[in-house]
C-alpha positions, -999 to +999 in steps of 0.1 A: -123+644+496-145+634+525-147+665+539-160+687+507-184+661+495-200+650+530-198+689+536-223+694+502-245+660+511-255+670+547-263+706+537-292+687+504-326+700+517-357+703+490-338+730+467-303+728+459-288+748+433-258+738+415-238+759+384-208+750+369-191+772+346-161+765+325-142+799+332-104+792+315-100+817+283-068+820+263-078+855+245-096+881+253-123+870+230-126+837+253-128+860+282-161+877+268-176+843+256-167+834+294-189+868+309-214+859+287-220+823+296-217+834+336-246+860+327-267+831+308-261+807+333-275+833+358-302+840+336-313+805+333-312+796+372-334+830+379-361+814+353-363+783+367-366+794+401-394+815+393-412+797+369-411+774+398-411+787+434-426+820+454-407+850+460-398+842+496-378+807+484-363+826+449-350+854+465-326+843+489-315+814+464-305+841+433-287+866+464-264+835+476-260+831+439-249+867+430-226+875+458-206+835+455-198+844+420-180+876+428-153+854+444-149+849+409-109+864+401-122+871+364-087+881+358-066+848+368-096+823+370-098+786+373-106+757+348-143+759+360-162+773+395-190+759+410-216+773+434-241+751+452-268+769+473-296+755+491-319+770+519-288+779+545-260+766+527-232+784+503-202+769+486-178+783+462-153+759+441-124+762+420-120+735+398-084+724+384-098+707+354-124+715+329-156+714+336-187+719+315-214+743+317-247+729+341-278+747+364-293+719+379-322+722+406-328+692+424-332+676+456-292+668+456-259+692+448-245+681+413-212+661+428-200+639+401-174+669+387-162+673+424-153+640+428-138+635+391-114+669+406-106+655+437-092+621+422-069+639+408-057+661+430-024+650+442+003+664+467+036+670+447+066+683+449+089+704+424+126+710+429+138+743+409+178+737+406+199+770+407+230+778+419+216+811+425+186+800+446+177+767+447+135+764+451+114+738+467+076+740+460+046+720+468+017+712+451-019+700+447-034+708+417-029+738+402-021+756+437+016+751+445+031+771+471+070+777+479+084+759+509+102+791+533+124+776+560+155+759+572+165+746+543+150+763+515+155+781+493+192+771+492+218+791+478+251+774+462+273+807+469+262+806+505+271+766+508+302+775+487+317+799+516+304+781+544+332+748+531+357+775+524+360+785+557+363+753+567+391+743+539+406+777+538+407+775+509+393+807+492+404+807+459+397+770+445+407+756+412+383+743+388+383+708+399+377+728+435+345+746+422+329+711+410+332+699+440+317+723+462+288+721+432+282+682+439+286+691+474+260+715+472+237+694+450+240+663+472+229+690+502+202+699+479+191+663+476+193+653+517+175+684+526+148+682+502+146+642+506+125+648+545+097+663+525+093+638+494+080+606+515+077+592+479+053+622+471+056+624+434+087+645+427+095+676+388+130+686+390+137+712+367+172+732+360+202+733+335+213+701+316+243+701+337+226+705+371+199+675+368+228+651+350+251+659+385+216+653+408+202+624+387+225+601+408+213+611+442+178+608+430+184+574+407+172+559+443+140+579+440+113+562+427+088+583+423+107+611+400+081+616+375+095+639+355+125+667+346+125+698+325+154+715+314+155+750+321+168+777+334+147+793+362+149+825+371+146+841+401+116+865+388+094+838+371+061+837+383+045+807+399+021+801+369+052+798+345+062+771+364+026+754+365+025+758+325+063+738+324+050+710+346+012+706+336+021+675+309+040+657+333+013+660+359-009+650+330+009+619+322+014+611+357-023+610+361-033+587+329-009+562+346-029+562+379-063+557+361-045+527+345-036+517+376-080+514+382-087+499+350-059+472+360-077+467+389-113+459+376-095+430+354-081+419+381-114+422+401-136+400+370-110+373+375-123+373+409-160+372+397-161+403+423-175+429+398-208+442+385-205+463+352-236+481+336-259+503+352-282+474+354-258+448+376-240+480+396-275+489+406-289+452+416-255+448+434-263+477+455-293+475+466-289+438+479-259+449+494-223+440+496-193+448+516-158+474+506-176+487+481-157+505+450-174+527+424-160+535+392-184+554+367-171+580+338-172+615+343-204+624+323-223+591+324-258+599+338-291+580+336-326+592+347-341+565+375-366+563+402-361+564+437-388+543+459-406+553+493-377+529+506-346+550+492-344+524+467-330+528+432-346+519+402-344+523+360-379+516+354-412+528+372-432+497+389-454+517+421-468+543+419-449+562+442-415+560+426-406+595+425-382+605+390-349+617+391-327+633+368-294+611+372-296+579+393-256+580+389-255+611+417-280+590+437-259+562+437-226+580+446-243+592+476-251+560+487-219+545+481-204+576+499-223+577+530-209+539+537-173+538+556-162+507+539-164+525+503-146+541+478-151+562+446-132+568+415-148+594+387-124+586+353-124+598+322-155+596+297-147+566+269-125+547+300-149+519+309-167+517+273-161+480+278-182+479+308-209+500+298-194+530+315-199+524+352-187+493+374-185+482+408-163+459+428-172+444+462-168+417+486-197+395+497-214+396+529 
């Protein structure tokens, strides 16, 4: 995460641009609604710009603009794509969740939605069980890639020969054949078990195939799911991201209530500030392992003093306005080593007034 976000915080100058366009359709007549909201989004950034800057600022701005978005894969695209521009800076980024639609020109990239995607964004495996060809693939996301090496793919016919000639025996029974299938499978299992490192691990495959696996995995803690069915060899990669997208999904709501867990545990402590108000007193006197947790969409205009200071209400005047103190304050919290972020789902911290933050005292 640190690398994307400090990568978009260094590059804020005077004028950054930020869009972000939902760009998933399940129909073609999503896919126009889609053009058409990429053409009004562009629309609406080149009248802003030059309702409210000269030619030599606009122009460079809307060209950065028109050639990010043709990185655009119309065809196969993302849940959402954002582009953030400022004076010699581009960045194009797929998002693996939905997003929805914003133009915002500021003094700061719009990085709230990054951070919400990169939370969850989390290394996985998937095993694909086939006597036929036995698949190992990792994943992040929606981007999973199939492992080519030593070990995989594995195929059961190949492993069946290679004990033959060692047995001699070339024509087994039935009783035979299992065997060579467990022996296989428990192959399957040692060979793919140097990747897992308790990575979250999908099997998928026949009924029979995960019952015979499930006990060399039953030591496995971190199986979060199986799916039973059939692979075959000429399924596409995005078949097998549809099959294991509710799993992923489920894995995920247990790891947000892993950080709602943690801010009871954190008021117990009396080591928690909950409400803009609190979170934003808390920050500005300063405190130590800092750890933000705000909803996805919860923003709140602010001032920002000659000092860097945040404020809700206007008390000099040279408190300049923002648009979202929220983004201000992630900043902040991000440019300290001793922090951490979390971006959750709207509705998660209704309790606590939709943004908290835990700490240590100096």
């Amino acid at each position: 995460m640190n690398n994307i976000i400090g990568e978009l915080i260094e590059n804020e100058i005077d004028i950054c641009v930020s869009i972000l366009i939902p760009t998933r359709y399940k129909s073609f007549k999503e896919k126009e609604k889609v053009n058409l909201m990429i053409k009004n989004c562009f629309h609406k950034l080149e009248k802003n710009l030059k309702d409210n800057y000269e030619k030599d600022i606009y122009r460079p701005l809307i060209s950065k603009a028109n050639d990010l978005i043709n990185q655009l894969d119309i065809n196969h695209p993302p849940e959402g794509i954002g582009i953030f521009i400022s004076k010699d800076y581009e960045k194009f980024y797929s998002f693996n969740f939905p997003i929805k639609e914003k133009v915002i020109i500021s003094g700061t990239f719009e990085i709230q939605d990054i951070i919400y995607d990169l939370n969850r964004l989390f290394e996985y495996y998937v095993l694909v069980l086939n006597k036929e060809k036995t698949k190992l693939f990792k994943g992040t996301g929606n981007d999973i890639s199939e492992i080519y090496d030593d070990y995989f793919p594995k195929s059961y016919e190949d492993k069946k020969k290679e004990v033959a000639n060692h047995s001699n025996l070339h024509k087994p029974t039935p009783q035979i054949e299992q065997k060579y299938l467990e022996m296989f499978l428990k192959d399957v299992y040692h060979s793919a078990e140097k990747y897992f490192k308790n990575k979250p691990l999908i099997l998928i495959g026949e009924e029979k195939y995960l019952k015979q696996t499930k006990k060399y995995f039953k030591k496995y803690t971190n199986n979060i799911g199986n799916i039973e069915h059939n692979i075959r060899n000429e399924e596409k990669i995005y078949e097998i991201i549809k099959m294991i997208k509710p799993i992923l999904n489920e894995y995920q709501k247990h790891k947000e209530n892993d950080v709602i867990n943690l801010i009871e545990n954190s008021f117990l402590n009396k080591k928690v500030a909950a409400g803009i108000h609190s979170v934003l007193e808390n920050i500005n006197t300063g405190k130590l392992n800092m750890h933000l947790i705000v909803e996805k969409d919860f923003e709140v205009s602010g001032y920002l003093d000659s000092k860097n200071q945040l404020h809700l209400e206007k008390k000099e005047d040279d408190y300049n306005e923002i648009p979202n103190v929220v983004e201000h304050l992630i900043e902040k919290i991000f440019r300290r080593k001793d922090a951490k972020i979390n971006i959750v789902n709207n509705k998660t911290l209704k309790k606590y007034e939709s943004i908290v933050l835990i700490y240590d005292e100096i």
